[in-house]
KEKE-3310 file (N, C-alpha, C; in steps of 0.2 Angstrom, whole numbers, plus 5000, padded with zeros to 4 digits):
npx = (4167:4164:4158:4160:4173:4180:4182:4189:4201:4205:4204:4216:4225:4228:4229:4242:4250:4257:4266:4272:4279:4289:4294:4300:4311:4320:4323:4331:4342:4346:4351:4367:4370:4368:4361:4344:4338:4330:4321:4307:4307:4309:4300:4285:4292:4292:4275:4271:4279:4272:4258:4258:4266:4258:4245:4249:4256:4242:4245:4245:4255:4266:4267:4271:4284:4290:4290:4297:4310:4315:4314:4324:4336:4338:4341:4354:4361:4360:4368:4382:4383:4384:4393:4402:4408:4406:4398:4387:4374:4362:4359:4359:4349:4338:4340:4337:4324:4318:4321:4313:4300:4301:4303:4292:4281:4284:4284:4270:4264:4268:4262:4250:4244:4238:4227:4224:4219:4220:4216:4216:4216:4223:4216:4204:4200:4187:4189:4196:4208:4223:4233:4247:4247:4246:4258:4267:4266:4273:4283:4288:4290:4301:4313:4315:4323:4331:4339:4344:4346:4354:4369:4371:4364:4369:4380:4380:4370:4384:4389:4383:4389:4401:4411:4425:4429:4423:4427:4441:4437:4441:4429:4417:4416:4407:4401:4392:4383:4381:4373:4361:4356:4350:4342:4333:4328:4321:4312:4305:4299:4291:4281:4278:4270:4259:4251:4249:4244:4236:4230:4223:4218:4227:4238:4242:4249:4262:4258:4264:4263:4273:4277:4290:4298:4290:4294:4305:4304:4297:4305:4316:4305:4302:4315:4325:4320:4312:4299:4295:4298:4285:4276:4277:4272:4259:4253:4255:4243:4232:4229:4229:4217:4207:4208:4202:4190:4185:4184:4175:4163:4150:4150:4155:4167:4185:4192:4205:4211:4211:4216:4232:4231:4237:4250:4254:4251:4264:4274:4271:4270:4284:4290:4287:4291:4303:4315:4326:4333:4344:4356:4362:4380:4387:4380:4375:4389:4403:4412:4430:4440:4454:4470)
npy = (5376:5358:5347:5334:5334:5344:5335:5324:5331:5335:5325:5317:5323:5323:5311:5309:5315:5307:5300:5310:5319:5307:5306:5320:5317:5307:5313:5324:5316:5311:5318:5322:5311:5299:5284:5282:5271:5263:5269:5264:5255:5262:5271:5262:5259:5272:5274:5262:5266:5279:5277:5268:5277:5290:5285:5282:5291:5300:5311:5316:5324:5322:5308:5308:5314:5306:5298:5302:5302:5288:5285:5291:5290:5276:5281:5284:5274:5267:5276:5276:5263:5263:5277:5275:5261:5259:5249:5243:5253:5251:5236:5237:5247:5237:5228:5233:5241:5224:5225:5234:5230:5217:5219:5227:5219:5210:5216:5221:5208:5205:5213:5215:5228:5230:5232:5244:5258:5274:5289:5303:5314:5323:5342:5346:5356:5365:5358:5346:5347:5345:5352:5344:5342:5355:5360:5351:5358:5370:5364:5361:5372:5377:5367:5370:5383:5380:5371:5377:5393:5394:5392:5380:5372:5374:5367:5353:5350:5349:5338:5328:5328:5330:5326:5325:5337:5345:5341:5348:5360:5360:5357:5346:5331:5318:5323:5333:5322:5315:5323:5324:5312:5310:5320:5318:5305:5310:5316:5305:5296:5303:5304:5290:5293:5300:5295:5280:5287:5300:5297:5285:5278:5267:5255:5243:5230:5231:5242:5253:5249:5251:5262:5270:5265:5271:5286:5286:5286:5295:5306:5303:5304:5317:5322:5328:5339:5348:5354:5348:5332:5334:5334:5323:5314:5317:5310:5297:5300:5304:5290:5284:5288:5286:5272:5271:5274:5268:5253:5257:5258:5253:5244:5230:5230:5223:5224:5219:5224:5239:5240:5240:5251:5265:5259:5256:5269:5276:5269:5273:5286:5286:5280:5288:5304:5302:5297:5304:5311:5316:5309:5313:5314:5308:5299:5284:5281:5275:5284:5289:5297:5310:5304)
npz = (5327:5324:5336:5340:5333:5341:5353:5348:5348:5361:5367:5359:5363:5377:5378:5372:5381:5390:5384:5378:5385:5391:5376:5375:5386:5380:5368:5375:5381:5369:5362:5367:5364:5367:5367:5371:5375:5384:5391:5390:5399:5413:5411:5413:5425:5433:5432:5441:5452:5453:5457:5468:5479:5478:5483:5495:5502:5499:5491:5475:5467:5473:5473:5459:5460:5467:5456:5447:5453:5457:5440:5439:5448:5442:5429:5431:5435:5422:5415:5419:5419:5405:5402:5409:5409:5395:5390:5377:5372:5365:5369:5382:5385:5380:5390:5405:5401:5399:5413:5421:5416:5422:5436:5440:5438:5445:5460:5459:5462:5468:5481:5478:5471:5462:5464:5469:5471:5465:5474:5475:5462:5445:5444:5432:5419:5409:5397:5399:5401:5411:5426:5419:5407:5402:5409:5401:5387:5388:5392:5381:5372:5381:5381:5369:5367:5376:5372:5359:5363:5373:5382:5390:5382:5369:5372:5373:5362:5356:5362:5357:5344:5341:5352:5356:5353:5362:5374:5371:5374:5386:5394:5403:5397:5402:5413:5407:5400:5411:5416:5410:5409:5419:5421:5411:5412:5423:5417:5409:5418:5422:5414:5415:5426:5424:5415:5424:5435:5429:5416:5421:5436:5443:5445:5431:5424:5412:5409:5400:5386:5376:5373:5377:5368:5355:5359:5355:5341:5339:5342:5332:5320:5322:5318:5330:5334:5347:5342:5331:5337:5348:5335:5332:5343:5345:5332:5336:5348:5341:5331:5343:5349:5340:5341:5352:5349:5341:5346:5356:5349:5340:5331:5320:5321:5319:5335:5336:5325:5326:5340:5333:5324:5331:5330:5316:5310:5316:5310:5296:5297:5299:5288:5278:5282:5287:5282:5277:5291:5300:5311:5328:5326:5335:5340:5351:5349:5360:5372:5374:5386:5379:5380)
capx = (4170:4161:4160:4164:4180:4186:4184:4193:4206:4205:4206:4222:4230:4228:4231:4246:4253:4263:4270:4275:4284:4294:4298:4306:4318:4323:4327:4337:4347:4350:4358:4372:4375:4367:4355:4339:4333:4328:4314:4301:4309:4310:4290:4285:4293:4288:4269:4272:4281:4266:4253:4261:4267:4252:4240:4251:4256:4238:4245:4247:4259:4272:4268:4274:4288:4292:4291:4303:4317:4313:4317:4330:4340:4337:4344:4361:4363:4362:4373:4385:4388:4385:4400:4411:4411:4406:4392:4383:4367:4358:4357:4359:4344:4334:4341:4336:4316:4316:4322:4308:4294:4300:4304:4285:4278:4285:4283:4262:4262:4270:4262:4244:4245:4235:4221:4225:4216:4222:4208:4217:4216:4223:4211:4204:4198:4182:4191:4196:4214:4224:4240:4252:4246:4250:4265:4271:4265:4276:4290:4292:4292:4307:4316:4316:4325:4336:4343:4344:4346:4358:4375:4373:4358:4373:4385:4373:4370:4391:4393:4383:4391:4407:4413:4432:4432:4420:4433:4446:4436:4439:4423:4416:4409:4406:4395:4385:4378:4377:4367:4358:4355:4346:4337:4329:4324:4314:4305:4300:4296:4283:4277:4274:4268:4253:4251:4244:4237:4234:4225:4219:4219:4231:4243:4243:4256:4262:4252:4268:4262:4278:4275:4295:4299:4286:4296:4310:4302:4293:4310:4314:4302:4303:4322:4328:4316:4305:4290:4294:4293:4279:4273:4278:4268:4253:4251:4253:4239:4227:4228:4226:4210:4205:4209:4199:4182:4184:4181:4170:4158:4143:4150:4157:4174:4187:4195:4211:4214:4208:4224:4234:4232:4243:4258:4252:4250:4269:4277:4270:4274:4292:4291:4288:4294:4310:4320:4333:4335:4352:4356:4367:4386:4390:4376:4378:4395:4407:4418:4434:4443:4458:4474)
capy = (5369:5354:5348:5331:5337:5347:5332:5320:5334:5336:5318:5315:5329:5321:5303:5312:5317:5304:5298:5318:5318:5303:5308:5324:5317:5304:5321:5327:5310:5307:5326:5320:5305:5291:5282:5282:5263:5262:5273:5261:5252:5269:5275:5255:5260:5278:5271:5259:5272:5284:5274:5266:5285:5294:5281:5279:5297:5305:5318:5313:5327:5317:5302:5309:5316:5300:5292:5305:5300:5281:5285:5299:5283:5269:5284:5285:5268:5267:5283:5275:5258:5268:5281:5271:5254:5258:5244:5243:5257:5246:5230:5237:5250:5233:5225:5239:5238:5220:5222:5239:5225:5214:5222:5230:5215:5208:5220:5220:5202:5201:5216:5216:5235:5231:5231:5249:5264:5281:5294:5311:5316:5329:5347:5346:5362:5364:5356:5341:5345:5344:5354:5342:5343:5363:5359:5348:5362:5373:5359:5360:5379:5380:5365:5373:5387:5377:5368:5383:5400:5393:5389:5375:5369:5370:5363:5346:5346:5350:5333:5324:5329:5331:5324:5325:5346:5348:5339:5351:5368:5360:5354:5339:5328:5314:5330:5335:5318:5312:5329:5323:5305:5311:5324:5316:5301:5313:5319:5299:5295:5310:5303:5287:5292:5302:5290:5278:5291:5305:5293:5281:5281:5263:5251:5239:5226:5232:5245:5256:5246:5252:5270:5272:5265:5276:5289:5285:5284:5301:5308:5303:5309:5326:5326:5327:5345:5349:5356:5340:5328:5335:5332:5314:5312:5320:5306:5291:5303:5302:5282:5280:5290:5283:5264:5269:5275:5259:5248:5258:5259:5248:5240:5226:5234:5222:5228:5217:5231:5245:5242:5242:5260:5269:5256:5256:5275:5277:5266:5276:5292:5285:5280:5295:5310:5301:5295:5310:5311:5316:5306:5316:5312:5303:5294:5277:5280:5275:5290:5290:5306:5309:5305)
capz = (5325:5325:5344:5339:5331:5346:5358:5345:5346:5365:5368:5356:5367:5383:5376:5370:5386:5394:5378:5376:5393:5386:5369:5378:5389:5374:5365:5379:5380:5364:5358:5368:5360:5371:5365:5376:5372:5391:5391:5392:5408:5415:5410:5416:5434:5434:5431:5444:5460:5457:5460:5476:5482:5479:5488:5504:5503:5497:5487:5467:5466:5476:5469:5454:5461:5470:5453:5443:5459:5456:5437:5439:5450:5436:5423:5433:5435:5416:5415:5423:5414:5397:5401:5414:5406:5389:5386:5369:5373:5364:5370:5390:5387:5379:5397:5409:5398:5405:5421:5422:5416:5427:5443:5441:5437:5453:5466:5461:5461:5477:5485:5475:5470:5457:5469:5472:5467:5468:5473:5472:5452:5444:5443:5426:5415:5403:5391:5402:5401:5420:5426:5419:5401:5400:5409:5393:5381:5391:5391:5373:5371:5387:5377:5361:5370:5380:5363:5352:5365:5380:5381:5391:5376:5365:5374:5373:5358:5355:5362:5353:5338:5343:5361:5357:5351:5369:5379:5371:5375:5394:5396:5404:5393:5407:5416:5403:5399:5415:5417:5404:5407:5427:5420:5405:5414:5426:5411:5406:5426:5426:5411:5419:5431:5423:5412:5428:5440:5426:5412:5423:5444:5446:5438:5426:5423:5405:5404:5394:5381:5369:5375:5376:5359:5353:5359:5352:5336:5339:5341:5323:5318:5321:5316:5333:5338:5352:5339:5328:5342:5346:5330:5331:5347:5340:5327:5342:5351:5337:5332:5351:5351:5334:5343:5357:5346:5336:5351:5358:5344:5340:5324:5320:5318:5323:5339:5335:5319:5332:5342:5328:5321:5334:5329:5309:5310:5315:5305:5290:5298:5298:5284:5275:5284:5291:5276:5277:5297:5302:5318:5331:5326:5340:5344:5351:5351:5366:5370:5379:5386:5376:5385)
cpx = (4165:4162:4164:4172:4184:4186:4189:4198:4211:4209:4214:4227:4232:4229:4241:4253:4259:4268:4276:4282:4293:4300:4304:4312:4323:4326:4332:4342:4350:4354:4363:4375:4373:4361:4350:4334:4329:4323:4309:4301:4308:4303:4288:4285:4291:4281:4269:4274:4275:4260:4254:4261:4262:4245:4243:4255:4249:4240:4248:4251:4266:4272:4273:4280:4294:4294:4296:4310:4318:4316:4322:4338:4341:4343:4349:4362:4365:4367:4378:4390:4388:4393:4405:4413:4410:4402:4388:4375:4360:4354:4358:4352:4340:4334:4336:4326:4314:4317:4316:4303:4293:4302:4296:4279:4279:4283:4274:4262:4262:4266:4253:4243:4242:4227:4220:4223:4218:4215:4209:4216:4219:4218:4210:4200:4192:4185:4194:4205:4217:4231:4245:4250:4249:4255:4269:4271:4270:4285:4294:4295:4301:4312:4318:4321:4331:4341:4347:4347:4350:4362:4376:4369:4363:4379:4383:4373:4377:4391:4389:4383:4398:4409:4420:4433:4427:4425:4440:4446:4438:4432:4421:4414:4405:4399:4391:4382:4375:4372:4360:4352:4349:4339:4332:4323:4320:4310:4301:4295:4291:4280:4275:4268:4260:4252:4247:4241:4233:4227:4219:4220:4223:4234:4240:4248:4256:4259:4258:4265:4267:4280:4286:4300:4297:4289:4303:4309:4297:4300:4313:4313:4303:4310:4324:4326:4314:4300:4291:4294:4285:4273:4270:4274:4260:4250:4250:4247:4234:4226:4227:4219:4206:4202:4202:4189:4181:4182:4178:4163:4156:4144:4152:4165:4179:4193:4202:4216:4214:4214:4231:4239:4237:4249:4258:4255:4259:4273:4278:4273:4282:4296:4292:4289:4300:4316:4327:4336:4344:4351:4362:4374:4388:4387:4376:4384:4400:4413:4424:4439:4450:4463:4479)
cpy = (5364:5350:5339:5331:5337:5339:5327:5324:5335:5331:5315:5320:5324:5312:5303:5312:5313:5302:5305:5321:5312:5303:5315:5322:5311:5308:5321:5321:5311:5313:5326:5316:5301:5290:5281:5275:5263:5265:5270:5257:5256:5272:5268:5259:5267:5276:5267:5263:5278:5282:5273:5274:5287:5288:5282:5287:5302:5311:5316:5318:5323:5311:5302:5312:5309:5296:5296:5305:5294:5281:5286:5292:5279:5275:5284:5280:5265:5269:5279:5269:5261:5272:5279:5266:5254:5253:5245:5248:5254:5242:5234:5243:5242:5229:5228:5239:5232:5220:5228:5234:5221:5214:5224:5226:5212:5208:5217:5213:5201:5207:5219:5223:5235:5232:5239:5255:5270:5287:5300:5310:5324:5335:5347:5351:5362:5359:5348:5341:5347:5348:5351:5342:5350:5361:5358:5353:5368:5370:5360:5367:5379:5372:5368:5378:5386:5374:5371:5390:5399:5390:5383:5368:5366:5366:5356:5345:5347:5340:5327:5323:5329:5331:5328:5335:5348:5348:5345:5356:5367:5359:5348:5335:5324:5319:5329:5327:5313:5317:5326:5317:5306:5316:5322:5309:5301:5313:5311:5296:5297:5307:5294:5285:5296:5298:5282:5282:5297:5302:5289:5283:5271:5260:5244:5236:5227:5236:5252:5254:5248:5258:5272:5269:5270:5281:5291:5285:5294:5306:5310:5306:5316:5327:5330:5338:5345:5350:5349:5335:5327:5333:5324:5309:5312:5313:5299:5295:5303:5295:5279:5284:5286:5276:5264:5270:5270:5256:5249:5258:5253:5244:5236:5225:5229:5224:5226:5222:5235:5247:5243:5248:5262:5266:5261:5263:5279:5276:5270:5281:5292:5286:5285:5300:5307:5301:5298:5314:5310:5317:5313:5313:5306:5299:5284:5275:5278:5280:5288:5295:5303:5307:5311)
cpz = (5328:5333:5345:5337:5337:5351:5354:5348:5355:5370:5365:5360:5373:5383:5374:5376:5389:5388:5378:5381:5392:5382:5372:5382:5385:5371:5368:5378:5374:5358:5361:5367:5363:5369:5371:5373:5378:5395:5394:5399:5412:5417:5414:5425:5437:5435:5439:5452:5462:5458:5467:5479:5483:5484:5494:5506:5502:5494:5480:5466:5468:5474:5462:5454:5462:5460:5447:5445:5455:5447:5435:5441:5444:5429:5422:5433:5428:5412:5418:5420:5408:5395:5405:5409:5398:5385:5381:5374:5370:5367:5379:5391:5383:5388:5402:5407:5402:5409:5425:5422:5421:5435:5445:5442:5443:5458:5465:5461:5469:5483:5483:5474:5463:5458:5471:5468:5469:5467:5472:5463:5452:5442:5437:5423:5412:5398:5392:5402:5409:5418:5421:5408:5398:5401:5403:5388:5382:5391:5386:5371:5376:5383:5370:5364:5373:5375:5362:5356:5372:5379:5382:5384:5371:5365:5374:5367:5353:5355:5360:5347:5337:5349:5361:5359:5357:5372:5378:5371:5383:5397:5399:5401:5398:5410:5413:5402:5406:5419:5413:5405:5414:5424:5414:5407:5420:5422:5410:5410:5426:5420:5409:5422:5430:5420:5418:5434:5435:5420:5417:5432:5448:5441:5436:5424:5413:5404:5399:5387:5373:5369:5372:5369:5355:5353:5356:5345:5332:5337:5334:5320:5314:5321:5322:5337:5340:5348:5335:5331:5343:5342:5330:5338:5347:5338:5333:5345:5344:5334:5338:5351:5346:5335:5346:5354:5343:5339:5354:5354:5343:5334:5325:5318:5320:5327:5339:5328:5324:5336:5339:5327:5324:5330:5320:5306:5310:5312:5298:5291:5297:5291:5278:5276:5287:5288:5277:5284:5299:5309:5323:5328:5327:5344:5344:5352:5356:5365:5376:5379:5383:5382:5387)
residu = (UNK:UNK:UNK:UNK:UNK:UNK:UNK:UNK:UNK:UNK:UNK:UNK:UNK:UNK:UNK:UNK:UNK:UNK:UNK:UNK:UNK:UNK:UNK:UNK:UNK:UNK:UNK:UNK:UNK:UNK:UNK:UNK:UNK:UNK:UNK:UNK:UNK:UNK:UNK:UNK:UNK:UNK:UNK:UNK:UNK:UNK:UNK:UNK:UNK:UNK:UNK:UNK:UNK:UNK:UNK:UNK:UNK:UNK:UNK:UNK:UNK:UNK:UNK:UNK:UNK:UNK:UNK:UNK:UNK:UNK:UNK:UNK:UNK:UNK:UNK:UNK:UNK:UNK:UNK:UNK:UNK:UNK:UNK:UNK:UNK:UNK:UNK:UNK:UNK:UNK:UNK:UNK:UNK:UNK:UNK:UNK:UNK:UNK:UNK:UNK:UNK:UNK:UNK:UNK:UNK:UNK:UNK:UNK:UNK:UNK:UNK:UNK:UNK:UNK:UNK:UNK:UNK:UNK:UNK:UNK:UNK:UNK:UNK:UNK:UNK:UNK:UNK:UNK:UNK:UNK:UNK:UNK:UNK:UNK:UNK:UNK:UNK:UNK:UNK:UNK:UNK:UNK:UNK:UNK:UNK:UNK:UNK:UNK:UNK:UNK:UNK:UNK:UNK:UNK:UNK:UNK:UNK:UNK:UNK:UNK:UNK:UNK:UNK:UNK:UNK:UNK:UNK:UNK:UNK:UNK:UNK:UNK:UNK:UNK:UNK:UNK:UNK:UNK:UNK:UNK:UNK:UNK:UNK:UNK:UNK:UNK:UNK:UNK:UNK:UNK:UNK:UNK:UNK:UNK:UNK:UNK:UNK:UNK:UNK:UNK:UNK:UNK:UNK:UNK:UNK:UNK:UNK:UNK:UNK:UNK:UNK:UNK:UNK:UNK:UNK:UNK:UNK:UNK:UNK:UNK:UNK:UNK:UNK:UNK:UNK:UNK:UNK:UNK:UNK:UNK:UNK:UNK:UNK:UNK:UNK:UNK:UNK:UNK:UNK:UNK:UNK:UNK:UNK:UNK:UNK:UNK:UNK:UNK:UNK:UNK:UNK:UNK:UNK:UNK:UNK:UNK:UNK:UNK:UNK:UNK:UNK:UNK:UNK:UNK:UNK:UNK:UNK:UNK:UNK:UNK:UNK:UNK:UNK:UNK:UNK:UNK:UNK:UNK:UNK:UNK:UNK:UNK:UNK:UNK:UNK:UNK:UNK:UNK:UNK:UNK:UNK)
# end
C-alpha cells in the first residue's frame, strides 16, 4: 500500500481517538435515555485535570486517571439534577458545557497552566499509535458485547426504551442510569484527557474544539452501535487529517475552508446516512417511579 495512504490512515486513527473515547461514553448515556449534551464540558475538564495531574504527579497514566474522577464527579452532579429534579437534559447539559469552558478557562488564567508542558508521553509503536488507542479499538469490541451479550447490557438499553416495564421487573431505574451517567463520563474524561497529554503535551483554552457535539453526532450516525459510532468518528478522523494537510501544505489553499472539512464532512454524513435513525424511546424523557 502506498506509504502515503497508510500514514493518511494512521494519522485519522490517532486524530480519531479522543473523539472515540467520547462518542463511547455518549453511547452508553444515551441507551438509557439521557441525553449526553454535556460531553463537551466534561472532555474540556478531562483535557484540563490531565495536564495539571500528570505534570505535578509525573506519571500521565494518573493524570488520566485523575481526569476521568474530575469527569466521573461533574457526570453525577448532572445525574443527579437530570433524575432527581427532572431538568430539561438539554438545556442543563448546554449549562454544564459552559460552566466546563469556563471553569477551565479560569483556572489557567488564574493559575497559567498554559505555560505547562507535560514530558512523560504515551509509548508509541511503529505505527505511531500509543496504549490508549488499542484500548479504544478494544472498547468498542467489549461494548458491542456489553449491549448485545449481558443482562446488564440489556437492562440499559431496557430503560431507554422502556423505564416503566424495567421498574416493574423490580429493577432500579434510578441505578442503572446513574450507573450509566459515572461511567460514561469516565469514558469522555480519558478522552479529554488524551486528547491534551495524548495529541499534544498541555492545555489549550477551547482546545475541545466541538469534540463532544461531534460525539454526539457520531452517535447518530452509527444508529446508536459501537461499530457504527465508530464509523461516525472515523469520518471526523479523516476531515481532521484532511484539515491538517491543507494547512500544512505549500498552496494557496485557504486554511479558513481547511478547518471547515471535519464540520462540513459531518453534516453530510448526517445528512445522508441518518435520515431513518430510531432515537432510544425514552430519550430525553423525564421518568418518575410509578407510585
Amino acid at each position: 500500500m502506498n506509504s502515503s495512504i497508510v500514514t493518511f490512515i494512521t494519522s485519522m486513527i490517532i486524530y480519531s481517538t479522543p473523539l472515540l473515547f467520547a462518542a463511547l461514553g455518549v453511547l452508553l448515556l444515551e441507551m438509557t435515555g439521557i441525553v449526553h449534551m454535556a460531553a463537551e464540558g466534561m472532555m474540556i475538564l478531562g483535557a484540563y485535570v490531565a495536564v495539571v495531574a500528570s505534570y505535578y504527579l509525573n506519571n500521565i497514566w494518573l493524570g488520566a486517571l485523575c481526569a476521568m474522577l474530575a469527569s466521573a464527579l461533574f457526570g453525577l452532579i448532572f445525574a443527579v439534577l437530570v433524575i432527581e429534579f427532572n431538568i430539561n437534559q438539554t438545556v442543563l447539559g448546554i449549562a454544564f458545557n459552559l460552566i466546563g469552558a469556563g471553569l477551565t478557562t479560569t483556572l489557567n488564567r488564574a493559575f497559567k497552566t498554559d505555560a505547562v508542558t507535560v514530558q512523560q508521553q504515551f509509548a508509541k509503536d511503529a505505527l505511531g499509535f500509543s496504549a490508549p488507542i488499542y484500548i479504544g479499538f478494544v472498547c468498542i469490541i467489549l461494548m458491542w458485547i456489553f449491549m448485545y451479550k449481558t443482562n446488564t447490557g440489556i437492562r440499559f438499553r431496557s430503560v431507554g426504551e422502556n423505564p416503566t416495564v424495567v421498574e416493574s421487573m423490580g429493577i432500579s431505574v434510578k441505578k442503572l442510569r446513574y450507573e450509566a451517567a459515572i461511567v460514561s463520563s469516565m469514558f469522555v474524561g480519558f478522552g479529554g484527557a488524551f486528547l491534551s497529554t495524548g495529541l499534544l503535551s498541555k492545555f489549550t483554552e477551547n482546545m475541545s474544539s466541538g469534540r463532544g457535539f461531534f460525539a454526539l453526532a457520531a452517535v447518530t450516525f452509527g444508529k446508536y452501535t459501537p461499530f457504527g459510532t465508530f464509523a461516525g468518528v472515523l469520518i471526523f478522523g479523516a476531515g481532521e487529517t484532511l484539515s491538517f494537510r491543507l494547512q500544512a501544505g505549500s498552496g494557496s489553499f485557504p486554511y479558513e475552508v481547511a478547518l471547515m472539512i471535519p464540520y462540513i464532512l459531518i453534516i453530510v454524513a448526517l445528512c445522508a446516512f441518518s435520515r431513518n435513525v430510531k432515537d432510544p424511546a425514552s430519550l430525553g424523557l423525564p421518568y418518575k417511579k410509578s407510585a
